[in-house]
C-alpha positions as CSV (number, residue, x, y, z in Angstrom):
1,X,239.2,158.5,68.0
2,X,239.0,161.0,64.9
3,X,241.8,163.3,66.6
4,X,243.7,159.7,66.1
5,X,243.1,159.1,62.6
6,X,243.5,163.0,61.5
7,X,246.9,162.4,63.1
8,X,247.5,159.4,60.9
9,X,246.5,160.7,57.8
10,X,248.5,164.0,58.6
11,X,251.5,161.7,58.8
12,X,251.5,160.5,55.3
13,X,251.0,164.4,54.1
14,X,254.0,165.3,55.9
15,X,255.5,162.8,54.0
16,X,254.4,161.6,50.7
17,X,257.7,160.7,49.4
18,X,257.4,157.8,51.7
19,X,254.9,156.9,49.4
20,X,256.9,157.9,46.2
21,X,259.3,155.9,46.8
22,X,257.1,152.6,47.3
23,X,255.8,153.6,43.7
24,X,259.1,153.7,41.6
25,X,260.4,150.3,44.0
26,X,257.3,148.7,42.9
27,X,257.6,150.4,39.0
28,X,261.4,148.7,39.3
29,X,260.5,145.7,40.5
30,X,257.9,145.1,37.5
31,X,261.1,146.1,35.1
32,X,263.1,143.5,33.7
33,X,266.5,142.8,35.0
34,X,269.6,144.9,32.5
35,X,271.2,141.8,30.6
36,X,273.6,139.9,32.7
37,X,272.4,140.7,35.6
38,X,270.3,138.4,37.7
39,X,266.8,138.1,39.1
40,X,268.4,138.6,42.3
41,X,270.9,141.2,42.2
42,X,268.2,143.2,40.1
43,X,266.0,142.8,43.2
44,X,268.9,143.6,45.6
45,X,269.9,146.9,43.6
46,X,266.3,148.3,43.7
47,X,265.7,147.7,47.4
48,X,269.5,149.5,47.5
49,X,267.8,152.4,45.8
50,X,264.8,152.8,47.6
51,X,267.1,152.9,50.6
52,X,269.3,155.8,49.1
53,X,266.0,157.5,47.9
54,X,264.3,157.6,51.1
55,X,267.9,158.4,53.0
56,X,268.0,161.4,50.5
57,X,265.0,162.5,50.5
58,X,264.5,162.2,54.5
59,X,261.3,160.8,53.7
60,X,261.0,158.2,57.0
61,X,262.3,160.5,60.3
């Protein structure tokens, strides 16, 4: 069981911008929306940049 969860934790060190990424989607979230743009597409252009950031950054294999 503790070979297990050293292989977990190893996981997230092999990739903390995983985690980096979770951080400025949930910064951006908390952000209000530019003017004119809605609730909604706000939500939909941040969720489009965590995507590009973790495709960039090949943070998820």
């Amino acid at each position: 069981m503790g070979a297990e969860r050293t292989a977990n934790v190893g996981r997230w060190r092999r990739h903390p911008l995983a985690l980096g990424g979770l951080v400025i989607f949930g910064g951006l979230l908390l952000v209000a929306p530019p003017s004119g743009m809605s609730d909604t597409a706000w939500c939909v252009a941040v969720v489009a940049l965590l995507m590009a950031f973790w495709w960039l950054t090949e943070a998820i294999p």
